[in-house]
mmCIF file of the N, C-alpha and C atoms, coordinates in Angstrom:
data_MODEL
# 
_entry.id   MODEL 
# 
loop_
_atom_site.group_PDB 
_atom_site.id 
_atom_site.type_symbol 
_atom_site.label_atom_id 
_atom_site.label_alt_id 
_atom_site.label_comp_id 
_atom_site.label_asym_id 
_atom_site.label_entity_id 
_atom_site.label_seq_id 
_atom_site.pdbx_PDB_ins_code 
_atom_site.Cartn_x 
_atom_site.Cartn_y 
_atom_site.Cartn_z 
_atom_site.occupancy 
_atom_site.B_iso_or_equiv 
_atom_site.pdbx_formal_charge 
_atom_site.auth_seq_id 
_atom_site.auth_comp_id 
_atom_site.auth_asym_id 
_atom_site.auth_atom_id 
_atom_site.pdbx_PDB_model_num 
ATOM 1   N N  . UNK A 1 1  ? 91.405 72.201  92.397  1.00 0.00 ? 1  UNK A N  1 
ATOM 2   C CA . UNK A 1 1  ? 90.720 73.189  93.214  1.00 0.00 ? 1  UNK A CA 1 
ATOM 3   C C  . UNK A 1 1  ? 91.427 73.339  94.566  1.00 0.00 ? 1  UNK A C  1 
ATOM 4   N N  . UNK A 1 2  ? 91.747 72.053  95.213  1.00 0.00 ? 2  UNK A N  1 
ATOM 5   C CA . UNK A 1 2  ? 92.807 72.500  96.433  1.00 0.00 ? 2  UNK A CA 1 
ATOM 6   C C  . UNK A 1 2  ? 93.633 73.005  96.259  1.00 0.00 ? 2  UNK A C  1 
ATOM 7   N N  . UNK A 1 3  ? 94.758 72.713  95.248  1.00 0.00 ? 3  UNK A N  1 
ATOM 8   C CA . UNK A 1 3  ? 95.763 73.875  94.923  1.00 0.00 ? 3  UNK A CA 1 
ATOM 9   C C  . UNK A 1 3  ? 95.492 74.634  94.734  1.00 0.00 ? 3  UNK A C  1 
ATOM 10  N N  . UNK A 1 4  ? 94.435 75.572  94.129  1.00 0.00 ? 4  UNK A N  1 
ATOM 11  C CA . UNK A 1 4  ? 94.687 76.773  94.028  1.00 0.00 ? 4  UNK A CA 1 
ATOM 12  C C  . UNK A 1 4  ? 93.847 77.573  95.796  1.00 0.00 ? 4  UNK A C  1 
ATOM 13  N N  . UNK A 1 5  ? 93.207 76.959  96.367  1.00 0.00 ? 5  UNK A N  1 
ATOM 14  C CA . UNK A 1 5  ? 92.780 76.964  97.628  1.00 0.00 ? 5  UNK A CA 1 
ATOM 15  C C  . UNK A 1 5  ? 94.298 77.070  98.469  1.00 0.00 ? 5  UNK A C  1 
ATOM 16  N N  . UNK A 1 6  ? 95.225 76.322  98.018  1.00 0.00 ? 6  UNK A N  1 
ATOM 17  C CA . UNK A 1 6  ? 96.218 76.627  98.963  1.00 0.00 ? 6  UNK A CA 1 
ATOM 18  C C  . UNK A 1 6  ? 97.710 77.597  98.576  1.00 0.00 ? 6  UNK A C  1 
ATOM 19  N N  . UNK A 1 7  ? 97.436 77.555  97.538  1.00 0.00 ? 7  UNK A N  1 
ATOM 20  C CA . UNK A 1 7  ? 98.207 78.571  96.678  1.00 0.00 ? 7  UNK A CA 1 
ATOM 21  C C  . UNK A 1 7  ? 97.373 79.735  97.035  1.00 0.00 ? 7  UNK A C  1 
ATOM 22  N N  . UNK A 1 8  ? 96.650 80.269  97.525  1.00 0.00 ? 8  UNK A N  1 
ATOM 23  C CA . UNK A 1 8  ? 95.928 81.197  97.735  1.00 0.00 ? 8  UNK A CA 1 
ATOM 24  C C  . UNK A 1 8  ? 95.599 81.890  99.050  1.00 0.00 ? 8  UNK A C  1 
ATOM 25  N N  . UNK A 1 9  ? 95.866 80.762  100.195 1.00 0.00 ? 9  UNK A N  1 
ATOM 26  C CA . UNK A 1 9  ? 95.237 80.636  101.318 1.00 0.00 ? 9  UNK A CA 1 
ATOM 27  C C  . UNK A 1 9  ? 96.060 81.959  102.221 1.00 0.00 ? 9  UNK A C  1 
ATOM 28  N N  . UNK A 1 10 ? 96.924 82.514  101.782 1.00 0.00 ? 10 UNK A N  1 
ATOM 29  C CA . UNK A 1 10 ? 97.239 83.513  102.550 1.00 0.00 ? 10 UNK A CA 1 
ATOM 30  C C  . UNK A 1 10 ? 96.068 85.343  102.028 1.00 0.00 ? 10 UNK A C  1 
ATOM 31  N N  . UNK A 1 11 ? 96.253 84.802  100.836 1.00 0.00 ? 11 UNK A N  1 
ATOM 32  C CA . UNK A 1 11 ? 94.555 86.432  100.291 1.00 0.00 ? 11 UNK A CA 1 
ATOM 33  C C  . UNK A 1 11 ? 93.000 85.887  100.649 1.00 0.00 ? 11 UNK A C  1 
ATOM 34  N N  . UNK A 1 12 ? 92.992 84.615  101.101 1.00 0.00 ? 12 UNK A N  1 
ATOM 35  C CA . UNK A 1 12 ? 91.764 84.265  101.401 1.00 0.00 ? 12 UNK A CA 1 
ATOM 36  C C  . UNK A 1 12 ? 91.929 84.719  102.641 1.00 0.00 ? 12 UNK A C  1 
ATOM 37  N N  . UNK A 1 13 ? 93.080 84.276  103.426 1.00 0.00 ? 13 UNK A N  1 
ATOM 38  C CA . UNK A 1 13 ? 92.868 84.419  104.887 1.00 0.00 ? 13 UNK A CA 1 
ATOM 39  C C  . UNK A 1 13 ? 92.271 85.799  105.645 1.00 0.00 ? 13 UNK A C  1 
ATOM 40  N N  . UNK A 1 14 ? 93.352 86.980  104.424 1.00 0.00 ? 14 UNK A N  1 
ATOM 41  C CA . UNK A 1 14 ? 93.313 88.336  104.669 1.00 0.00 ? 14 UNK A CA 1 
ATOM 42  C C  . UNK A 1 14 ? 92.079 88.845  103.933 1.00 0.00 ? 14 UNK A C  1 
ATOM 43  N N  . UNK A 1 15 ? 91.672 88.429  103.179 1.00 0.00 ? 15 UNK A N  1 
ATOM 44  C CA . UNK A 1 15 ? 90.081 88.458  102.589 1.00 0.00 ? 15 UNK A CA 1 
ATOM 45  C C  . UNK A 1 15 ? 88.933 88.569  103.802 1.00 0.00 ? 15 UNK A C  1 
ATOM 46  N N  . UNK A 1 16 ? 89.008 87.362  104.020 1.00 0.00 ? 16 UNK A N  1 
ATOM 47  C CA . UNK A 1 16 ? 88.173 86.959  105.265 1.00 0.00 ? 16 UNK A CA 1 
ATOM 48  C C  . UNK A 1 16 ? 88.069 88.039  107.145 1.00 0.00 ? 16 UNK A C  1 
ATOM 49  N N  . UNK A 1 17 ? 89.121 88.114  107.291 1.00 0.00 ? 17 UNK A N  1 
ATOM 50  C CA . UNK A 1 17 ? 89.790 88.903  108.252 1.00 0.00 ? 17 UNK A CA 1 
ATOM 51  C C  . UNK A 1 17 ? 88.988 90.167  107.475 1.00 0.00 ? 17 UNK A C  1 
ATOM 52  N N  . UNK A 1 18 ? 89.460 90.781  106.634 1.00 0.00 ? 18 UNK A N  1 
ATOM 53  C CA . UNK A 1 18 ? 88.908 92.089  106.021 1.00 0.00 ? 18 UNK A CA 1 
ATOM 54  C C  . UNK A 1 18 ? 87.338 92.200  106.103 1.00 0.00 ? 18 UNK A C  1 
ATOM 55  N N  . UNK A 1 19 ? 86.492 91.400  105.378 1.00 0.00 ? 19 UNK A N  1 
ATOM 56  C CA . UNK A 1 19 ? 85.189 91.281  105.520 1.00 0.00 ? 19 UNK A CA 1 
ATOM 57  C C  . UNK A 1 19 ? 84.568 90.996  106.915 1.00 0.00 ? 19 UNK A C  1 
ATOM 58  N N  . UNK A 1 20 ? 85.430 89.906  108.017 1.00 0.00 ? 20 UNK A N  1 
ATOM 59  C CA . UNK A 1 20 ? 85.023 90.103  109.081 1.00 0.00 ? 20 UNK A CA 1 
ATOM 60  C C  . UNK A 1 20 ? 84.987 91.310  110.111 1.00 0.00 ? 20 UNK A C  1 
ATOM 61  N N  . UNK A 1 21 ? 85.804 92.499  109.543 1.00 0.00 ? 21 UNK A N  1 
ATOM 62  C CA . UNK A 1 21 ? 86.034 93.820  110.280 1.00 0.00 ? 21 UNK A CA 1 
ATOM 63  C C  . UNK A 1 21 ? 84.896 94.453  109.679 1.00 0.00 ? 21 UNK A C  1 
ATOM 64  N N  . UNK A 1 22 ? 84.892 94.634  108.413 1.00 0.00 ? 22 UNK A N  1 
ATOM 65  C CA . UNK A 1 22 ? 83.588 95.440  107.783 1.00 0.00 ? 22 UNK A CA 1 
ATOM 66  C C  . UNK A 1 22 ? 82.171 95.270  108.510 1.00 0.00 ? 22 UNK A C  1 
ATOM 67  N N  . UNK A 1 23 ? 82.191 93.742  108.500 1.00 0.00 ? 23 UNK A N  1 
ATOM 68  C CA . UNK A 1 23 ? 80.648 93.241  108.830 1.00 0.00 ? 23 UNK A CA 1 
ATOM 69  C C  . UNK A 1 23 ? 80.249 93.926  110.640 1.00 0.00 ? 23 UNK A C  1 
ATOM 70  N N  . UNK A 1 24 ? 81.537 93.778  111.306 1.00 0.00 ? 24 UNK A N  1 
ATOM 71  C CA . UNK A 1 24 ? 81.679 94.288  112.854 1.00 0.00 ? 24 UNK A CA 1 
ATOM 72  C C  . UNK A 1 24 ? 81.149 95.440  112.985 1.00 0.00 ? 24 UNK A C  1 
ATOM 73  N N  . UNK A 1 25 ? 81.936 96.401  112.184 1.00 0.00 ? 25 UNK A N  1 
ATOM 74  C CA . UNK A 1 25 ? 82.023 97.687  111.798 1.00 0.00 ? 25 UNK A CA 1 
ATOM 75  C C  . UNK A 1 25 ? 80.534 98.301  111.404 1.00 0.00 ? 25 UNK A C  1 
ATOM 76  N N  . UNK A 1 26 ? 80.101 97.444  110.603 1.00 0.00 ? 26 UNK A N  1 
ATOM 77  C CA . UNK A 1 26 ? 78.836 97.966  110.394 1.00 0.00 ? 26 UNK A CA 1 
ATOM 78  C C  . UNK A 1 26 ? 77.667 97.704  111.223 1.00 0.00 ? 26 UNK A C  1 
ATOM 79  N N  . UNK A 1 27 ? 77.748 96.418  111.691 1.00 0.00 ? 27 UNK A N  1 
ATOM 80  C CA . UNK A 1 27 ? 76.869 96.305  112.901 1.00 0.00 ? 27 UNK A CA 1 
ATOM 81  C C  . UNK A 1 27 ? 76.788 96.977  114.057 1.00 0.00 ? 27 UNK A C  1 
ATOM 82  N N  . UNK A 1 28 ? 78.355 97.515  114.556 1.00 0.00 ? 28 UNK A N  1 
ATOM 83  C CA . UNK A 1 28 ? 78.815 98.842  115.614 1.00 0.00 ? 28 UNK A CA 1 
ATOM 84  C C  . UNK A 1 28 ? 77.563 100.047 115.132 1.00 0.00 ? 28 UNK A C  1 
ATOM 85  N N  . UNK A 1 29 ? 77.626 100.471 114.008 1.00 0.00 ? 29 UNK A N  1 
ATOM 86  C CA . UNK A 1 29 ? 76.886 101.725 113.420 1.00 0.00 ? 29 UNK A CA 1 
ATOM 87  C C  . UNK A 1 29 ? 75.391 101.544 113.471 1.00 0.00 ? 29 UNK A C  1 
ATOM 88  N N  . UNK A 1 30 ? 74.906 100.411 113.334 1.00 0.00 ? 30 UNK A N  1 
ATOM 89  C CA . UNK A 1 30 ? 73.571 100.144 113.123 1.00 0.00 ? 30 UNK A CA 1 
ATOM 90  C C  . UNK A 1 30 ? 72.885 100.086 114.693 1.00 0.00 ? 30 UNK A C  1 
ATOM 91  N N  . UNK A 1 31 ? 74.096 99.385  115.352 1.00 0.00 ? 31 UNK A N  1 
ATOM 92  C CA . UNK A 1 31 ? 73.879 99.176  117.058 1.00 0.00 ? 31 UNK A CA 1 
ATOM 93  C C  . UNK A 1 31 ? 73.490 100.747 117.776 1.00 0.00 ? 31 UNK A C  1 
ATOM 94  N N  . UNK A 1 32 ? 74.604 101.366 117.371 1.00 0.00 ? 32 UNK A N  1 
ATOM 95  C CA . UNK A 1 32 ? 74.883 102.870 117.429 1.00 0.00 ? 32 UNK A CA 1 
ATOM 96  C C  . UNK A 1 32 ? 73.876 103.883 117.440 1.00 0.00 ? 32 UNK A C  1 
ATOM 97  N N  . UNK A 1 33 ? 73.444 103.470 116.401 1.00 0.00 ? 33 UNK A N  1 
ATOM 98  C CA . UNK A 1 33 ? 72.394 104.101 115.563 1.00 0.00 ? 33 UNK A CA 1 
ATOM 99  C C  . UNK A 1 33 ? 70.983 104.011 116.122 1.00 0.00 ? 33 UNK A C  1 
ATOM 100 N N  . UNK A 1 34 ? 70.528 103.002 116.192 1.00 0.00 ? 34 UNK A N  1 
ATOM 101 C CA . UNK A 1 34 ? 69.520 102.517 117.336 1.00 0.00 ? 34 UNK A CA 1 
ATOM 102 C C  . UNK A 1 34 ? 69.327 103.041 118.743 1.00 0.00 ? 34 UNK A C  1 
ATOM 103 N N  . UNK A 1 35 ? 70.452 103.021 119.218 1.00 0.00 ? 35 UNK A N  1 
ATOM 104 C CA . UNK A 1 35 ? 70.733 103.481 120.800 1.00 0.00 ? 35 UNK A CA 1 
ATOM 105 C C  . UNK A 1 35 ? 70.344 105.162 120.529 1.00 0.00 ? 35 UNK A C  1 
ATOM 106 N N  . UNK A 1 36 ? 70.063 105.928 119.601 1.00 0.00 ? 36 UNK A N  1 
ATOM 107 C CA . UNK A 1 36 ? 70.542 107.399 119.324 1.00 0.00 ? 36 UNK A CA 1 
ATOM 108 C C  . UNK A 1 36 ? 71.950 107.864 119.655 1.00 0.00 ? 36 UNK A C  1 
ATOM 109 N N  . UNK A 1 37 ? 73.155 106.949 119.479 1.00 0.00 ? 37 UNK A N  1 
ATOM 110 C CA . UNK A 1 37 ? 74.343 107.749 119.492 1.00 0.00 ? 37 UNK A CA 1 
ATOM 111 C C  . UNK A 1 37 ? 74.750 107.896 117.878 1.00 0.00 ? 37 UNK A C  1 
ATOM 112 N N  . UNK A 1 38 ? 76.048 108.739 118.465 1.00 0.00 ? 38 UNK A N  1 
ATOM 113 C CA . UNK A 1 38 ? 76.170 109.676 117.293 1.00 0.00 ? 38 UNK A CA 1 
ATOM 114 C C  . UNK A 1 38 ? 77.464 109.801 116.833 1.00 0.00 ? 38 UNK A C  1 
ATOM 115 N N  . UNK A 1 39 ? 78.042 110.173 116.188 1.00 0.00 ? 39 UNK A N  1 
ATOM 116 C CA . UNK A 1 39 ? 79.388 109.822 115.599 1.00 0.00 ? 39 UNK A CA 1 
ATOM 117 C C  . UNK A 1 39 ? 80.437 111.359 115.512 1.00 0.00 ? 39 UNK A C  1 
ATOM 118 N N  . UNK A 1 40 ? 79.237 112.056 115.294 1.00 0.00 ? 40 UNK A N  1 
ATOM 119 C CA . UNK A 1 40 ? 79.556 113.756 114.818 1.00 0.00 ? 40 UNK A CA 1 
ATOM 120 C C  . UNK A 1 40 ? 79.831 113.884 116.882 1.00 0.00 ? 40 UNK A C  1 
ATOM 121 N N  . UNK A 1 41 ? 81.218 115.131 116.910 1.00 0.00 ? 41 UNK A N  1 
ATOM 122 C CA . UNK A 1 41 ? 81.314 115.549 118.010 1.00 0.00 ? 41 UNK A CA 1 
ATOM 123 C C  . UNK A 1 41 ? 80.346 116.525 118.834 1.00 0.00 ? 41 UNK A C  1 
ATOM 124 N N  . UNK A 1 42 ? 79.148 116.775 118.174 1.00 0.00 ? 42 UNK A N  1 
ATOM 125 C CA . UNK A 1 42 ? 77.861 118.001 118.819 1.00 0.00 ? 42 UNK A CA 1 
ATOM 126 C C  . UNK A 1 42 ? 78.599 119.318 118.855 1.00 0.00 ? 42 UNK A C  1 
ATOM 127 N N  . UNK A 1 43 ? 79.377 119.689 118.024 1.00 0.00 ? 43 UNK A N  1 
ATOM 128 C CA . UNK A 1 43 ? 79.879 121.411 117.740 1.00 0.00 ? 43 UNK A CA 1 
ATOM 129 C C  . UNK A 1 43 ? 79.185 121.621 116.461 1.00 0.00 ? 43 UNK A C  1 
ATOM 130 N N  . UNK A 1 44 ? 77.995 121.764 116.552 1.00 0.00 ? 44 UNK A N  1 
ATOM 131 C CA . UNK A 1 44 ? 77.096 121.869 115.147 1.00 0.00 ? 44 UNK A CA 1 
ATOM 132 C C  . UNK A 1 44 ? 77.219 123.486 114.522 1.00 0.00 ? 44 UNK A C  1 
ATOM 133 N N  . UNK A 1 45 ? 78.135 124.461 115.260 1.00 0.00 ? 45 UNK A N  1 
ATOM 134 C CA . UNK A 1 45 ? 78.458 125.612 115.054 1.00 0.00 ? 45 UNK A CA 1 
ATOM 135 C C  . UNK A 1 45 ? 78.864 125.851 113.158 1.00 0.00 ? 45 UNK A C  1 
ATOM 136 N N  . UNK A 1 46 ? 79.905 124.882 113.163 1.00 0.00 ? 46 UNK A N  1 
ATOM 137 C CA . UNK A 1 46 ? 80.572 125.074 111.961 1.00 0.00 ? 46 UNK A CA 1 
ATOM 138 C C  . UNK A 1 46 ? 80.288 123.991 110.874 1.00 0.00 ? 46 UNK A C  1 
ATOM 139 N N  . UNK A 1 47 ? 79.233 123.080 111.035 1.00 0.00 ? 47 UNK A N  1 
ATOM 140 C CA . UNK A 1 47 ? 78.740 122.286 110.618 1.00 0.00 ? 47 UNK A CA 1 
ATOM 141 C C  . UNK A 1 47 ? 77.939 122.277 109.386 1.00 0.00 ? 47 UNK A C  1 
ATOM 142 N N  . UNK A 1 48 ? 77.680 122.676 108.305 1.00 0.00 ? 48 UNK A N  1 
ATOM 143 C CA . UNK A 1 48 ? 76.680 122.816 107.063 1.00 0.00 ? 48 UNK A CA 1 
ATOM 144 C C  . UNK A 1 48 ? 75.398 121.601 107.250 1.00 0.00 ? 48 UNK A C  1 
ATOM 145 N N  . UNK A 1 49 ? 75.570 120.380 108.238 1.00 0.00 ? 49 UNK A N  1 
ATOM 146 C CA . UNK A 1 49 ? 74.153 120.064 108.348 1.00 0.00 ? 49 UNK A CA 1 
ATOM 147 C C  . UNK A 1 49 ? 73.669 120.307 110.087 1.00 0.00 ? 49 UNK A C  1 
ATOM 148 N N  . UNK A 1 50 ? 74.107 121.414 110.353 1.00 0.00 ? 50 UNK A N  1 
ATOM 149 C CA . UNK A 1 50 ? 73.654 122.035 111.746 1.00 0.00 ? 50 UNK A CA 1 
ATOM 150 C C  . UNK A 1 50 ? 72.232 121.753 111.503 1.00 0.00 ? 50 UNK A C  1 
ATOM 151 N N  . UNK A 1 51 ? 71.920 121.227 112.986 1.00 0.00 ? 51 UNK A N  1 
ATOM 152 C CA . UNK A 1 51 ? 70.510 121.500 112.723 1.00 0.00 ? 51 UNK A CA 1 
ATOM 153 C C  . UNK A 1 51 ? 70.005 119.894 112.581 1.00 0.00 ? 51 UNK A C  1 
ATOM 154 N N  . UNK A 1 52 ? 70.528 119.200 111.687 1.00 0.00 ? 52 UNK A N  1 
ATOM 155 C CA . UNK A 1 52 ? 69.867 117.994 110.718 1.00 0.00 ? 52 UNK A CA 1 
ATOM 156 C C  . UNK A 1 52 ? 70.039 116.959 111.748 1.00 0.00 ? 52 UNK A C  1 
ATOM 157 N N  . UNK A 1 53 ? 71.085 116.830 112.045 1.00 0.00 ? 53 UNK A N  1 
ATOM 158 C CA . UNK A 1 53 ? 71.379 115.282 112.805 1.00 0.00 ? 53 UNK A CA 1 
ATOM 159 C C  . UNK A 1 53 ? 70.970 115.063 114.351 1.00 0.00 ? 53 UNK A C  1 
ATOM 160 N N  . UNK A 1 54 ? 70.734 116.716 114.688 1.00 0.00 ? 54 UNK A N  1 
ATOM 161 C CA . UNK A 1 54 ? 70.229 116.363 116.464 1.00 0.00 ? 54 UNK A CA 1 
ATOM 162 C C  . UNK A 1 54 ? 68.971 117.174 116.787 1.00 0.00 ? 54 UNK A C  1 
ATOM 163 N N  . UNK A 1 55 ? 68.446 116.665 117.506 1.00 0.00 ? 55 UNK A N  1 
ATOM 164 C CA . UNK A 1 55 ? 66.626 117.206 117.946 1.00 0.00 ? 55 UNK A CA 1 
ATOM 165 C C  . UNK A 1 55 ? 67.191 118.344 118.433 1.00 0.00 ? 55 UNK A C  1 
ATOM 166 N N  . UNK A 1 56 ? 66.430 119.851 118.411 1.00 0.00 ? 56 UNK A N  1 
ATOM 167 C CA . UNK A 1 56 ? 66.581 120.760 119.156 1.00 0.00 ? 56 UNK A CA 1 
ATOM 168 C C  . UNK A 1 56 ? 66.344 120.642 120.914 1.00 0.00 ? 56 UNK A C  1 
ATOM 169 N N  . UNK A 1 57 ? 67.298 121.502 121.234 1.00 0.00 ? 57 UNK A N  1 
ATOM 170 C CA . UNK A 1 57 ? 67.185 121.621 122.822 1.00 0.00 ? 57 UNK A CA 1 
ATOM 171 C C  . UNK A 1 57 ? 66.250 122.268 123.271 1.00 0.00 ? 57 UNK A C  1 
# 
């Protein structure tokens, strides 16, 4: 089991690294999300869910 733990340890490393960006990443959005910010630039002109994602003015 250690050998293959270390025969390996460079796709675990980048495994890990990978899932630790995702998990960031998604907590950014959820943080985000909470606060009411928004991701879309507010030109809801040309937009097909105009309307949907922001309270009217």
């Amino acid at each position: 089991m250690i050998r293959g733990i270390r025969e390996n340890a460079g796709t675990i490393a980048v495994s890990l690294v990978l899932a630790g960006l995702v998990a960031w990443i998604i907590m950014k959005l959820r943080k985000d999300k909470k606060q009411g910010k928004s991701s879309c630039g507010g030109s809801c002109g040309c937009c097909p869910m105009a309307g949907s994602c922001h309270k009217p003015s």
